[in-house]
C-alpha positions as CSV (number, residue, x, y, z in Angstrom):
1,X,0.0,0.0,0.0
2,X,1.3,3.1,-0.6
3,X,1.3,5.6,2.2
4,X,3.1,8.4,0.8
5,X,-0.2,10.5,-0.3
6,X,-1.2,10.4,3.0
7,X,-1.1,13.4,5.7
8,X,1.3,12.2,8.4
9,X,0.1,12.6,12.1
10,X,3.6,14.3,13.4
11,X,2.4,16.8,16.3
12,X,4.9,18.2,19.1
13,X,2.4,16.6,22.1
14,X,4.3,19.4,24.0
15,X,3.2,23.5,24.3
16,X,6.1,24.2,25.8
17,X,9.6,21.7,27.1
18,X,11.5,22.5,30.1
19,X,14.9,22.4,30.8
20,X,16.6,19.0,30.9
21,X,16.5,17.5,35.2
22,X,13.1,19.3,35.7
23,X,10.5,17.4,37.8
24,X,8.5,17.7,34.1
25,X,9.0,17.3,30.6
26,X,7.1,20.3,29.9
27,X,3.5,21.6,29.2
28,X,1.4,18.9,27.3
29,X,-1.3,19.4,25.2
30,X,-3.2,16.1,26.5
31,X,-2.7,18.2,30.1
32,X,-4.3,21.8,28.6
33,X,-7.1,19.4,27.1
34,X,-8.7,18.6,30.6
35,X,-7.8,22.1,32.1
36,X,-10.0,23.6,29.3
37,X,-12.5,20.7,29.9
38,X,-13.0,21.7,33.3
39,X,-12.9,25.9,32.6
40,X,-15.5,25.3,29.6
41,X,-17.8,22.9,32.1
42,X,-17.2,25.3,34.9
43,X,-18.6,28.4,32.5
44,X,-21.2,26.0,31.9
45,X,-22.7,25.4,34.8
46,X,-22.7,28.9,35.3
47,X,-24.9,29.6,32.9
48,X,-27.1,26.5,33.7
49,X,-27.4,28.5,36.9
50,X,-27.8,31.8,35.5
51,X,-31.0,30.5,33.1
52,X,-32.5,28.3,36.3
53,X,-31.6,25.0,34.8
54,X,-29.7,24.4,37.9
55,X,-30.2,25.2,41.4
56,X,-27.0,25.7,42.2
57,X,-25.3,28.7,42.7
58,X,-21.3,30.1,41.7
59,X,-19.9,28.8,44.7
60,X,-21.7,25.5,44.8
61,X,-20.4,25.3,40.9
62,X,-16.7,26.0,42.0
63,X,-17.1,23.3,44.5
64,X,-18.9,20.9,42.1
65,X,-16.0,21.4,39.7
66,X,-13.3,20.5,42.5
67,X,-15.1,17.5,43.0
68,X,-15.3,16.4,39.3
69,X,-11.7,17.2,39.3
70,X,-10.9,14.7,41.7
71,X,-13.4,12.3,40.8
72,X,-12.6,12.1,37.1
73,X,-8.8,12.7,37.3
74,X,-8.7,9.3,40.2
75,X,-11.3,7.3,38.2
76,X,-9.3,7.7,34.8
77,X,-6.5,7.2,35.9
78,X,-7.2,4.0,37.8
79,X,-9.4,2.8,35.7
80,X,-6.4,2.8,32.9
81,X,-4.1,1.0,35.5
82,X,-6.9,-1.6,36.3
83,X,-8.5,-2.1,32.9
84,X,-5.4,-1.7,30.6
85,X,-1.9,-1.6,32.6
86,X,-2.6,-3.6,35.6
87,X,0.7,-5.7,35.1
88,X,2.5,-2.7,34.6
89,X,0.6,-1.5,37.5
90,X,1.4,-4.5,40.2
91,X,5.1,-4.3,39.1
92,X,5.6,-0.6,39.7
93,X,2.1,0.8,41.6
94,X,4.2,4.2,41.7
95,X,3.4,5.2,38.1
96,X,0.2,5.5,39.0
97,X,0.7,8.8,40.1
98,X,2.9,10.0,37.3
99,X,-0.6,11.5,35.3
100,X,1.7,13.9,33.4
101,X,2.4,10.9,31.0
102,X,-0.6,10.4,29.7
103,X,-2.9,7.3,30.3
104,X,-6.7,7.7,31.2
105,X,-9.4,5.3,30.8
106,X,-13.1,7.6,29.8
107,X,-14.8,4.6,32.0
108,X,-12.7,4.8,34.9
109,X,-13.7,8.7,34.5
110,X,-17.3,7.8,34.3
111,X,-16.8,6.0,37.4
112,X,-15.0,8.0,39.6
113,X,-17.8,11.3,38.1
114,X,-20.5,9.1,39.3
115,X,-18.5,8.7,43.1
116,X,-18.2,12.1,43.3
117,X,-21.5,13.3,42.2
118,X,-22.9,11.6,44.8
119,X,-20.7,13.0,47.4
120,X,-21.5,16.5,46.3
121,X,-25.0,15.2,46.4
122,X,-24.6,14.5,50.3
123,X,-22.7,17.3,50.9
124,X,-24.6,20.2,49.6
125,X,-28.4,18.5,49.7
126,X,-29.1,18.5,46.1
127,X,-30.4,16.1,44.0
128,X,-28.1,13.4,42.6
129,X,-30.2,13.0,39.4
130,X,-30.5,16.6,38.7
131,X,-26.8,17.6,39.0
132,X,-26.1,14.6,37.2
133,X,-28.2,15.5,34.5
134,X,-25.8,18.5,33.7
135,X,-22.9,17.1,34.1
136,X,-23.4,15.3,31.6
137,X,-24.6,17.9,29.0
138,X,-21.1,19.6,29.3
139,X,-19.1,16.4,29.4
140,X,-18.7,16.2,25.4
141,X,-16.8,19.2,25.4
142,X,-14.0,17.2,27.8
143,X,-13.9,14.3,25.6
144,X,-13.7,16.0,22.2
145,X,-10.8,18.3,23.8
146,X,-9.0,14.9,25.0
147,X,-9.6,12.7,22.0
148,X,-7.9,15.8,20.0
149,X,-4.9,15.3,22.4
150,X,-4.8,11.7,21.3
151,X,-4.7,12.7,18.1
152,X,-2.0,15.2,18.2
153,X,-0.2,12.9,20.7
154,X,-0.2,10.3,17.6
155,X,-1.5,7.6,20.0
156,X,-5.2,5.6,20.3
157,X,-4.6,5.2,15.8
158,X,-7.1,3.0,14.1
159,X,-7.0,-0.1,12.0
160,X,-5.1,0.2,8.6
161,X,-7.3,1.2,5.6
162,X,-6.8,2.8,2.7
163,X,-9.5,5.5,2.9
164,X,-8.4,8.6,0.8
165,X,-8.7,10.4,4.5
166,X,-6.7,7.8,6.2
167,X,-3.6,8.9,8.0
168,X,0.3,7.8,8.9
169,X,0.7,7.4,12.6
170,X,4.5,7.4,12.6
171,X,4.5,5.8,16.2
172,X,2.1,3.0,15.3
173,X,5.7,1.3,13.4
174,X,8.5,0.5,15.1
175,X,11.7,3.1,15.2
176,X,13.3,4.3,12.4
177,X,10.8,2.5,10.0
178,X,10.5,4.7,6.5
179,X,7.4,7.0,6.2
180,X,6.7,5.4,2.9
181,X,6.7,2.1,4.6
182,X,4.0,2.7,7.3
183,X,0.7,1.6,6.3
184,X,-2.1,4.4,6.5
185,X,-4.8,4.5,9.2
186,X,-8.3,5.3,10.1
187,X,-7.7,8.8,12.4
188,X,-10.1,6.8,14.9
189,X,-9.5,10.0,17.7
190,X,-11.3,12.3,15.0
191,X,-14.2,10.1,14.4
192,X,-14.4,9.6,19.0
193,X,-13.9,13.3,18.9
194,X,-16.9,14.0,16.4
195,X,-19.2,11.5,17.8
196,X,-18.3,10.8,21.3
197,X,-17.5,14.6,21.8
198,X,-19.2,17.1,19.6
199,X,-22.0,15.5,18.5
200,X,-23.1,14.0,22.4
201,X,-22.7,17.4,23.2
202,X,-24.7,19.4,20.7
203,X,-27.4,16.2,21.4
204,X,-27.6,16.6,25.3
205,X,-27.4,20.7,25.2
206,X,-30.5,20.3,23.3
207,X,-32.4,17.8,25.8
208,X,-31.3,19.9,28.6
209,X,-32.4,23.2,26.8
210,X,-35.6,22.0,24.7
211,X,-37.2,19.2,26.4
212,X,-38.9,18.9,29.8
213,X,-37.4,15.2,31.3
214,X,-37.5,13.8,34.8
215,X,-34.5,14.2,36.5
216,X,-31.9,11.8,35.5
217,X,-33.2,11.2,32.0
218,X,-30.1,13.5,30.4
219,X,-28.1,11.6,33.0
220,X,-29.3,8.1,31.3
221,X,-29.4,8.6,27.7
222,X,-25.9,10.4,28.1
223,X,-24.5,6.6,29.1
224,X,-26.9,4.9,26.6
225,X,-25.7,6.6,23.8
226,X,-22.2,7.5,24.3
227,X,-21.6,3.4,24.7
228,X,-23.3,2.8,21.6
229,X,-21.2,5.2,19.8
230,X,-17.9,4.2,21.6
231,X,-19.1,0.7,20.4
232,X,-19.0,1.9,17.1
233,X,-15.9,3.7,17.0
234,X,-14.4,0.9,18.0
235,X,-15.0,-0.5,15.1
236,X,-12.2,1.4,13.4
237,X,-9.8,1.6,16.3
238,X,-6.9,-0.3,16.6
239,X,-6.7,-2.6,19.2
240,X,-4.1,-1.6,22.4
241,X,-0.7,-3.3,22.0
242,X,-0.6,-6.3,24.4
243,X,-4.1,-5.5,26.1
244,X,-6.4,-8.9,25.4
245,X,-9.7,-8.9,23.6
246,X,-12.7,-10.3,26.3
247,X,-15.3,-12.1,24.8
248,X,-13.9,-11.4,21.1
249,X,-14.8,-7.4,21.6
250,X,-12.0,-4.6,22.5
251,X,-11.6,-3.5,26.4
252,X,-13.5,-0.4,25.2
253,X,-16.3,-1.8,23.5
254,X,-17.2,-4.5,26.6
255,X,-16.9,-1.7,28.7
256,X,-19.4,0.4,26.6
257,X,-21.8,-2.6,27.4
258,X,-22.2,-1.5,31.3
259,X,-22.2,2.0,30.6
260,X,-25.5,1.3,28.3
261,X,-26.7,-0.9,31.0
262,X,-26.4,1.7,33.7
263,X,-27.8,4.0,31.3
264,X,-30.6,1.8,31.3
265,X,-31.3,2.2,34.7
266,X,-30.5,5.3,35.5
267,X,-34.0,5.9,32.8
268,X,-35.7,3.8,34.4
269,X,-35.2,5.5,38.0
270,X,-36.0,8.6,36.5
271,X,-38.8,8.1,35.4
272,X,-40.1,6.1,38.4
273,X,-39.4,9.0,40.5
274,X,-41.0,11.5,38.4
275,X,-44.2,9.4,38.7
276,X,-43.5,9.3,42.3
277,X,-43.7,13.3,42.2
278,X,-46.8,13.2,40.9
């Protein structure tokens, strides 16, 4: 196959390198990605409060934000270590606090969200369902930001094709192998970032906005859909290097399967507490 007509994927994953023996390598795009997740979702829920879509106020947002912080930051992270590293993990547990380098699992983020939403939920005597439900509506603007980091990182590639649009990952070959030799690839982080990201987002601002749901319905669908869609993209993506297949489908894909499940349910106890309500 000839790869040579196709763009190459060659980014600087760094905004700015430090000095040689400093404590970092430098500033990271992946890093700025989830920094202007969290400003974008924090502006967000601002104006959620602003147009009485949510009862919470500045502060309570600033607070819901440090908790989401934690919560996703811990989840992702562990989730990566337990759901795609955990040999790497049991031989050297200290790496799991070196998050400068990049590995986060989007359902061990989900997880460690969910954790903290109900602790906020305790904490400031709101309703888990509600503050759940936007969450949610802001959290495509996190995962498109991150799965462009992926792709200007030149990691997460998809399976070889030869697409007119597909693209050379130079670090999906080993060192020092010829451009011209590297087969092209399905840009799989553009097609997560358009579906997972930007189109989940545009979808859920409009069910918050436009459409009068029980609490916890955004919340629901939100799961529902973004596994169906990971499921799909998955379709394209190359498998992780030395991570095993369970049950014939990728670790991302049988993941996908509980989020639509909890999904599911979390529908299902919306709408049994809205009839409750009435």
């Amino acid at each position: 196959m000839n790869s040579t007509s196709h763009y190459v994927v060659e980014f600087d994953p760094f905004l700015i390198r430090f000095p040689e023996g400093w404590f970092l390598d430098g500033i990271r795009w992946y890093g700025l990605s989830y920094m202007a997740g969290f400003l974008v979702a924090l502006w967000l829920f601002n104006l959620y409060s602003a147009k009485g879509k949510s009862p919470l106020s500045k502060d309570d947002n600033a607070s819901l934000i440090s908790y989401l912080l934690f919560g996703i930051i811990i989840g992702g992270r562990l989730g990566y270590m337990l759901f795609y590293s955990f040999d790497a993990f049991c031989a050297n547990p200290i790496t799991f606090f070196e998050v400068w380098k990049g590995g986060m699992a989007s359902h061990g983020g989900f997880i460690g969200t969910i954790i903290a939403l109900v602790l906020f939920a305790r904490a400031h005597k709101c309703s888990f369902l509600q503050v759940s439900d936007f969450v949610v509506a802001s959290a495509g603007v996190g995962i498109f930001l991150g799965r462009l980091a992926n792709f200007i990182n030149g990691e997460l590639w998809g399976k070889i094709s030869n697409v007119s649009w597909a693209m050379i990952f130079p670090h999906s070959a080993p060192v020092g192998t010829a451009i011209a030799d590297i087969p092209p690839r399905h840009p799989s982080q553009l097609y997560e970032a358009g579906a997972e990201g930007l189109f989940l987002f545009i979808y859920m601002q409009y069910r918050l906005w436009k459409c009068n749901l029980p609490k916890g319905q955004i919340a629901g669908e939100f799961l529902v859909i973004y596994g169906v869609l990971r499921i799909v993209c998955e379709v394209f993506r190359e498998p992780d290097v030395g991570v095993s297949l369970i049950l014939g489908l990728s670790r991302g894909s049988f993941y996908s399967l509980f989020a639509i499940v909890i999904g599911i349910g979390f529908i299902i106890w919306a709408r049994l507490k809205n009839k409750e309500s009435k």
